[in-house]
N, C-alpha and C positions, 0 to 999 in steps of 0.2 A: 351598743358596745358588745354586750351577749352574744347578739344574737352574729354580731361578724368572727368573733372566736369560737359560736357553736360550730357556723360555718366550714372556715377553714380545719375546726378538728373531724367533721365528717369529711371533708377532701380528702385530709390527713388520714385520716381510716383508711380510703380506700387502698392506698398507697403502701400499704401494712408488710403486703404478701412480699411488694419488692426489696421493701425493708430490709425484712426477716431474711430475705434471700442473701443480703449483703451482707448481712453481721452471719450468717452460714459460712459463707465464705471467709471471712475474715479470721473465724475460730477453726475452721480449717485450717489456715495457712497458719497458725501459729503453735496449732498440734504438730505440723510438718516441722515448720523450727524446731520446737522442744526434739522432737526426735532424732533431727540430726545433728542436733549440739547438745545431746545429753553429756560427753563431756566437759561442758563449760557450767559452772556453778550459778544459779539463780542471779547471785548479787556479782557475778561478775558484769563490770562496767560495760564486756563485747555483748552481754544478754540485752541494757538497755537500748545501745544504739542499737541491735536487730530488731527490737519491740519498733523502737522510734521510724525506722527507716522500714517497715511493717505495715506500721499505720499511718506512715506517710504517702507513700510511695500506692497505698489501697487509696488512700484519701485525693489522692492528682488524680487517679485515673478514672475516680468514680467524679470529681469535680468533670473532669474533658467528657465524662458521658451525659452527666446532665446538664451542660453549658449551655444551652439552650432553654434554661429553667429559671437561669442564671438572675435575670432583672424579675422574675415573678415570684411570685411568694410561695409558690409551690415549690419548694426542691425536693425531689424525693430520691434521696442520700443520706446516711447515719453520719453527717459532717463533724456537729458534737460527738459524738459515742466514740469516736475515734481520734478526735483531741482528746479527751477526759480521759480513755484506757491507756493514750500514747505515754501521760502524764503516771496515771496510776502503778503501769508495766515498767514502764523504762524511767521513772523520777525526772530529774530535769534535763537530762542528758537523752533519754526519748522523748520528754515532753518539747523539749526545743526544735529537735528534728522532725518529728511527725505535724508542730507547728511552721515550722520553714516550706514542709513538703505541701502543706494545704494550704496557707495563703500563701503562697506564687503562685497554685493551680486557679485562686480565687482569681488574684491580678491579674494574670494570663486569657483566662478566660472568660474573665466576666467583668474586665474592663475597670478601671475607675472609680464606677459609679459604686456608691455606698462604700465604697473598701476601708477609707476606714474606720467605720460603726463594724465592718464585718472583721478587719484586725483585731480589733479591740473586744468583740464578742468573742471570736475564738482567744483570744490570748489570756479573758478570762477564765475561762470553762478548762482550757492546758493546763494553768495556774491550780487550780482545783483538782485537779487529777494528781498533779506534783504534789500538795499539800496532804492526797488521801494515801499515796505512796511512804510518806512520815508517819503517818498515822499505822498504816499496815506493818512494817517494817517490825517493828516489835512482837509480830504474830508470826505464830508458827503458818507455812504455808498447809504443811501435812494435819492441819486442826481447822482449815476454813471453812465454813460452813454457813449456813442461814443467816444467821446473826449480821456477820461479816459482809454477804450478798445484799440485804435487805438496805443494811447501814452505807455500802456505797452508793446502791441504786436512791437512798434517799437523795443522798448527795448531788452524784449523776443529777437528776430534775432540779433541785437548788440550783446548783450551776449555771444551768440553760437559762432557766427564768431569771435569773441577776443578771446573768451578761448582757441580757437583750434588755432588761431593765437599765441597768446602766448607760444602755447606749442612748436608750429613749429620754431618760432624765437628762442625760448630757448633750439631749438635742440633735444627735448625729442622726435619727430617723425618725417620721412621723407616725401619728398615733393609730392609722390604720395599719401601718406597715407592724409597729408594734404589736398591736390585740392580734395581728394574721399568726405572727410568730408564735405568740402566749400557747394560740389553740393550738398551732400545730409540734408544738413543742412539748404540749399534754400530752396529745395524742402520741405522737412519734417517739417521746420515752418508754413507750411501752416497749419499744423492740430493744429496748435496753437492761431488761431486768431478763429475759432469759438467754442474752448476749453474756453478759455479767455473770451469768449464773454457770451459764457450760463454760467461760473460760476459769472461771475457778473451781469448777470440778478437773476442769484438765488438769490446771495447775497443783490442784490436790494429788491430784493420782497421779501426774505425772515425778511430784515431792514425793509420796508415797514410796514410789517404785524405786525413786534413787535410794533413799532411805534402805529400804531393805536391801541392793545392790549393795551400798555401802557396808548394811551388817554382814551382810556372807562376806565382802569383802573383806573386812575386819577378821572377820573370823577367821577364813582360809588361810591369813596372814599370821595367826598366832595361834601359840601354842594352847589346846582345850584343856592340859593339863596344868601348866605351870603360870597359863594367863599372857607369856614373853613373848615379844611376836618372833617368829618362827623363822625358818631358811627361805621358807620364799622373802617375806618380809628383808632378810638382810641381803639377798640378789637384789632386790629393787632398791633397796638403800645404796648398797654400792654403786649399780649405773646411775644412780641420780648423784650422789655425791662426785663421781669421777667427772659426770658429765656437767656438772655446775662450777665447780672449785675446782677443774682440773689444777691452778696452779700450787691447792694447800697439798702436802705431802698426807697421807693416810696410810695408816697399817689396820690390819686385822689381826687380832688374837686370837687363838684357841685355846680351851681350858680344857683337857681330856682327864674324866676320872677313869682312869682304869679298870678300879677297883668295884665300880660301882654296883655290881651283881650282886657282891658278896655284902658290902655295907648296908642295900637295902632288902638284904634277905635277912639283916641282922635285926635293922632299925624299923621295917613294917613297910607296907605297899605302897602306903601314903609318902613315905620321906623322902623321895625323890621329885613329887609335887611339890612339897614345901622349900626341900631345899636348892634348888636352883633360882627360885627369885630370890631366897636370901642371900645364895653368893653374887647374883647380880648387883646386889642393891649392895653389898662389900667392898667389889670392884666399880661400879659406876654413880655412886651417890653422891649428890653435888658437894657437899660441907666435906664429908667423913672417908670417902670411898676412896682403895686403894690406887685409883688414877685420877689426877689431876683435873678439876674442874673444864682447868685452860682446853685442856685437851677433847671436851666434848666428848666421853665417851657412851657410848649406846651398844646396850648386850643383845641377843640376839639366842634363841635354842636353836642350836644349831643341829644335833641330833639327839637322840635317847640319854648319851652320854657324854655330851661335849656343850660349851658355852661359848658362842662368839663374842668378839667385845672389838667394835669399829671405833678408832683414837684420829683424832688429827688432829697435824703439825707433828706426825714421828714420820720420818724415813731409818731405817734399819739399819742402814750402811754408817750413820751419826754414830758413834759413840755415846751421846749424852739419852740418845731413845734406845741403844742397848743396855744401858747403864738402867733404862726405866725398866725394862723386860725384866731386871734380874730382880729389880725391887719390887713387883710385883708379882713376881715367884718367891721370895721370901714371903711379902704379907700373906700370899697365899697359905704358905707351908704353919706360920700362924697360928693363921685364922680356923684352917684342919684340926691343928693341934685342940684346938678350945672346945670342937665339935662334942656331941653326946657321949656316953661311956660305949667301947662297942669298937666295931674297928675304926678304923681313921682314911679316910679317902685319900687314896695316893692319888697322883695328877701329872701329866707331863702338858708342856706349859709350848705352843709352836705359834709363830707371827711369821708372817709374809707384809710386804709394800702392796699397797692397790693400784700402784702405777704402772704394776708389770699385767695387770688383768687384759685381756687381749678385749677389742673393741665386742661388743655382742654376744660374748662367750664368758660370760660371770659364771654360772652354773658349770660348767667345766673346768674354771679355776678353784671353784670351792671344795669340784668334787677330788680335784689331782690333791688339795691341800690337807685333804681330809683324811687321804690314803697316807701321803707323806707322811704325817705325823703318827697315822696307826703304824707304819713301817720303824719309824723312827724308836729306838734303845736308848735316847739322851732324855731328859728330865724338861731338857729345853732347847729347843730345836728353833732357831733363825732360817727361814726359807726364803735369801737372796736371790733365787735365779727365776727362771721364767718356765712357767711348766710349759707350756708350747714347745721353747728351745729343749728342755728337758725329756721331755717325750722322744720327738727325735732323736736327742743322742742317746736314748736309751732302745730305740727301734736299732739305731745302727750299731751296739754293742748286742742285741742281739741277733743280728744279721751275720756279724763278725763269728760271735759263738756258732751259728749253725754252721758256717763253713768249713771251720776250724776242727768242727764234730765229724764233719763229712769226707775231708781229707786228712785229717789224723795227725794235722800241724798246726800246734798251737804256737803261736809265739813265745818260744823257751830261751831264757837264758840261766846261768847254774852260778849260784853264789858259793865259791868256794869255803871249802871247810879245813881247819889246819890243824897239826898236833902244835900246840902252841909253845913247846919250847923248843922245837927242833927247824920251825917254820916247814915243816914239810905238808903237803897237801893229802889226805888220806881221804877224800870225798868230795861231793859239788850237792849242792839244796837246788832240784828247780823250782824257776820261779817266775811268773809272768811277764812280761815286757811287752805292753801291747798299747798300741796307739792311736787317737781315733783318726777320722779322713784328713782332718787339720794339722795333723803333724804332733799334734797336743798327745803327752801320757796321758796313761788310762791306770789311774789307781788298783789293782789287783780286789782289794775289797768290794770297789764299785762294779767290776768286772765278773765275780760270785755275788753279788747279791740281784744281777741282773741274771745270773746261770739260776740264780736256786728259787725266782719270781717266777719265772715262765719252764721251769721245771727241767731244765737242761743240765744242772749240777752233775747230774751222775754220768752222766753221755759224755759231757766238755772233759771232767775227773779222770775218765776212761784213755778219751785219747790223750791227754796226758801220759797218764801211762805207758800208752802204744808207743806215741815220740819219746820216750826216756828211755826203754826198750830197745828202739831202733838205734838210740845212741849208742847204748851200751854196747849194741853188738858193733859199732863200729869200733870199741875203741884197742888200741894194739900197745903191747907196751907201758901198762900199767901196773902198780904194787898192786899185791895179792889183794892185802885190803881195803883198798880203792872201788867205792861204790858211791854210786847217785840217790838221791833222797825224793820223794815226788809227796805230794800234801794231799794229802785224802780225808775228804770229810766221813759224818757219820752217816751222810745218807748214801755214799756208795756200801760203808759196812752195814749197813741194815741191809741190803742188798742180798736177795737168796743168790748161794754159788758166785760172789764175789771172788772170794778165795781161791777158788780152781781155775777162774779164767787166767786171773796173774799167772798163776803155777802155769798153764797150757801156753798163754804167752811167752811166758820165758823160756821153755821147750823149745816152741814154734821158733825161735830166735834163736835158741841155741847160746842163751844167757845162762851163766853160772849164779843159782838162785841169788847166793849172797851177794850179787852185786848189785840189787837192788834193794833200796830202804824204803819204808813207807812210815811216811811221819802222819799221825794219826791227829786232825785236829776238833776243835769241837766236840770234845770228850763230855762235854758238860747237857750235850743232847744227843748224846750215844741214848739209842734204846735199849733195855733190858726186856731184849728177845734171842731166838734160839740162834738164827741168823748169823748176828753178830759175834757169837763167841765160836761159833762152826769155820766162819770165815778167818780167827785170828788161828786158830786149831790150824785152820790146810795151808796158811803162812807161815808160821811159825814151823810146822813138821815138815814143812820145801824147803827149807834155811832162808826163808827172806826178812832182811832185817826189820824189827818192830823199833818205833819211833812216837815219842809222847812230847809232844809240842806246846808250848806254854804251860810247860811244869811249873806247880806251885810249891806251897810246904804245909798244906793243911790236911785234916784227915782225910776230905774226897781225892786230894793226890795219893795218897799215898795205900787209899783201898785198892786206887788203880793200878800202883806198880803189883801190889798181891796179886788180883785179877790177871792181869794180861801179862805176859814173855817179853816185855818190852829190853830190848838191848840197848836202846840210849833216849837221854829227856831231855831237853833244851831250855832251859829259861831264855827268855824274849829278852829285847836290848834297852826296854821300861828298865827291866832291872841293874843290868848290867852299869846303865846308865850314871847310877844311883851308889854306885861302890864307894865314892866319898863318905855315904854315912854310914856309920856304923851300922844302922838296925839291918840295911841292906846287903853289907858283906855279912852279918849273923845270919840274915834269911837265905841267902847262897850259900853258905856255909851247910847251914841245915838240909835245904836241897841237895847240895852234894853228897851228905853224908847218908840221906836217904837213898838217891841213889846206885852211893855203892853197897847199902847193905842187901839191895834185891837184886843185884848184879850188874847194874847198870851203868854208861859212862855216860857225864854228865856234861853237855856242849851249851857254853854260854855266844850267844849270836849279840850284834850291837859292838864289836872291841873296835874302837874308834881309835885309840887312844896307848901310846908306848905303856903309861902308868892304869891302866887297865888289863891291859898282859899282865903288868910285874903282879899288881898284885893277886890277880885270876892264879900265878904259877902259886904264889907263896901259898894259895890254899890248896891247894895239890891238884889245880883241874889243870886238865892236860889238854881238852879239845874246845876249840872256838873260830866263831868266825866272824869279818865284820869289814870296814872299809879300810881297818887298817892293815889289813894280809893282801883285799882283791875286792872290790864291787862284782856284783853279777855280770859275768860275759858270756858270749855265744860259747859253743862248744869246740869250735874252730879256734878260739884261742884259751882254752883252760887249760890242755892240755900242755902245752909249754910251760907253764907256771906251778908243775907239780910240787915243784923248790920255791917255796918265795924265798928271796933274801933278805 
């Protein structure tokens, strides 16, 4: 009996090299797998069927090469080692496939005979592989080592010797054919323990490397200061949100502290670490936080000074999710309040829909929304529209502007101005009217704030001028004191030698100075440089009328009427609006009275209304205008309308 399984294990020897060669191979091919599906997760179910269909698919075709070995007890093929790894790699779901793949290659090619003692020997040893895969599973792969190697490869040889054991007690093969197996089954386990051993250092290092790909990943994705994952991090949360759940609606927040320079120059280096995970965890805490659990919200560092907060199930256009916006700028304002002694973080509070994010281009919407809301003077800012569409119409208002610069024809029309108890017309205010390719108005404010982004304010302000100019000199047949008003910011008065080109222009034109007024706006970021007060100096000594536009009644009004020659002030038609209440005609009252003690007359704009006249006269203002004298029109028909009736 010895002496026929000494035998067979010296056959078995010499058979080693080819062995070795095959399990070479094998651990190759499944380095080449790990590599090209490093993104697929170890225990993803697609890992075991490739293990299975691996060591199957190696197992067929090393069957069809020694099919000719087939009926003798020599086989020299790792047939076990490759059921037992199919089982160990891929659980039952490669143990079944790398089973299916070698016995059909058995049937196929090796006939009938023995099949099935050789079913049932492989279907043991798969079995065991599957069972060692339960067993590993609770082991880190990034910690395998000796132990682990040693303890399968016991196994591995258990396996082999039971199956064939099995088959022989159950009679399916005889007692030579058995002890042939026994030796060679000694022997030929040997190329299993450094088969074993280099795929689990693969699998170590190949864990390994994810491992760490994973921590930079981690890391890249969050912020190193406040620990919150970061802008990249909320780019990839959106495309995978939009592109999973396109049907649930999602908005984005933004939390902007303003002030945050100054708070943490007050409160230490550190407070700005600390405190943005604490307002995150204010805003998106499951039990306590100021958005709704329902809502799923997840924050996000969006910059230095800003906190995203991703919500779904809000669209913006609902009422009941702009109703959430505002309660969440309340808790906010709060929550500030309770902060450290020291100053208090002011915040403007801006949401956008993620439905309008264009396919691919997430990093372009966060950066247009980020600008919006730094742009944005409101405390809380709803961004409905589409920065794509928005861009555009903002490229074609300023395409519009350059033209308008270049030909010296701005779209003017003159909102008349009246002496209001005579209805006579003693002036005209220009005033924008301009409209984009669509046929759509173009708001005057959105039409200056695209002039004074891309730095064309003073240029677009200019020809202005020139057209109101070139009015002037057409017009024939006017009262003495009949002059046009044109709206000039502070940044054309900051402007060196402002003042003299007016003055040379209305020379050049052969305009009567006074028949030009310039209503001064934006008085509130007028500088206090030489410039400015040179330029009201060479206006004011031409005779061109001076104009203060959105006259108040506080003291910075009224240092201004001392400051400058202003010949008339305007209160806006908020106010005029407003003459049902009492504090509102006191506060017109006071303005007017201010007014006229620095010589000035005081024109209320906004008179919509007969009972807005009566009572504008009973306080003694004399001059206004509004839709109920004239709306703005060309210049071709103001002039008939000198008389309203």
């Amino acid at each position: 009996m010895m002496e026929l399984i000494v035998a067979q294990a010296a056959a078995s020897a010499a058979e080693l090299p080819f062995l070795l060669l095959q399990a070479a191979a094998v651990v190759g091919m499944l380095s080449v797998l790990m590599l090209l599906h490093r993104t697929i997760a170890f225990n993803d179910v697609r890992y075991k069927v490739y293990y299975g269909v691996v060591f199957g698919v190696t197992g067929f075709l090393l069957t069809l090469l020694v099919s000719e070995f087939i009926q003798l007890p020599s086989k020299p093929y790792i047939r076990s080692d490759l059921l037992f790894l199919a089982g160990v790699l891929g659980s039952w779901q490669g143990g079944l496939i790398g089973l299916a793949f070698i016995s059909a290659a058995r049937y196929l090619f090796g006939g009938p005979a023995f099949f099935g003692a050789a079913l049932l020997d492989m279907s043991i040893i798969s079995a065991f592989g599957i069972a060692v895969y339960g067993w590993m599973r609770g082991r880190r792969l990034t910690e395998l080592g000796i132990r682990e190697i040693t303890g399968v490869f016991a196994i591995r040889i258990f396996a082999a010797l039971f199956a064939i054991s099995m088959t022989y007690l159950l009679g399916m093969i005889g007692e030579e054919l058995f002890l042939s197996n026994v030796g060679r089954r000694i022997v030929g386990a040997s190329v299993g323990l450094p088969m074993i051993a280099c795929l689990f250092l693969v699998l170590r290092s190949e864990a390994r490397a994810r491992d760490a790909a994973k921590k930079r990943d981690v890391a890249a994705r969050t912020d190193s200061l406040t620990g919150l994952p970061n802008r990249r991090a909320l780019k990839d949360h959106i495309e995978m949100t939009t592109r999973q759940t396109p049907a649930v609606p999602h908005a984005l927040l933004l939390i902007e502290i303003v002030n945050i320079a100054d708070v943490a120059a007050y409160q230490g280096e550190d407070w700005a670490d600390l405190f943005w995970p604490k307002l995150a965890q204010e805003v998106c805490d499951d039990d306590n936080g100021l958005l709704s659990k329902a809502n799923a919200p997840r924050s996000f560092m969006f910059g230095d000074a800003t906190l995203a907060v991703v919500v779904a199930g809000i669209s913006l256009e609902k009422s009941e999710s702009a109703s959430l916006v505002m309660h969440l700028h309340e808790g906010l304002i709060s929550f500030f309040r309770t902060a450290e002694a020291g100053p208090v973080p002011h915040f403007k509070l801006g949401a956008a829909n993620l439905e309008m994010v264009p396919d691919q281009n997430v990093a372009s919407f966060l950066r247009h929304l980020s600008l919006a809301l730094r742009r944005s003077e409101n405390p809380v800012q709803i961004f409905p529209f589409s920065f794509a569409e928005k861009a555009a119409r903002d490229e074609g208002v300023r395409q519009m502007l350059v033209r308008w610069i270049k030909n010296g024809r701005p779209p003017i029309f003159y909102q008349p101005k009246f002496e209001i108890h005579t209805r006579r017309m003693v002036g005209a205010e220009a005033l924008l009217r301009a409209v984009d390719t669509h046929g759509q108005a173009l708001s005057p404010y959105y039409v200056l704030e695209i002039a004074e982004r891309h730095r064309l304010l003073v240029d677009f302000e200019w020809s202005t001028i020139e057209a109101v100019v070139r009015d002037l000199a057409e017009l024939r047949d006017v009262d003495a004191d009949f002059h046009l008003a044109v709206n000039i910011s502070a940044s054309s008065f900051a402007t060196a030698r402002f003042g003299e080109r007016v003055v040379a222009l209305l020379q050049a034109a052969a305009v009567p100075a006074y028949r030009l007024s310039i209503e001064v706006t934006e008085m509130s970021k007028m500088p206090s440089i030489d410039a400015v007060q040179h330029n009201f100096d060479a206006l004011f000594a031409a005779g061109i009328r001076l104009a203060l536009d959105d006259f108040g009644t506080g003291y910075a009004a009224l240092t201004l009427l001392a400051r400058f020659p202003f010949e008339e002030v305007k209160i806006d038609h908020w106010m005029t609006s407003r003459l049902d209440q009492a504090r509102f005609r006191d506060a017109v009252v006071l303005a007017f009275e201010s007014a006229e003690r620095y010589g000035a007359k005081l024109v209320t704009e906004g008179i919509e209304t007969e009972e807005q006249s009566r009572m504008l006269m009973q306080m003694g203002i004399r001059f206004g205008q509004g839709y109920l004298y004239s709306p703005a029109v060309p210049l071709e028909r103001l002039l008939p309308q000198r008389k309203c009736a």
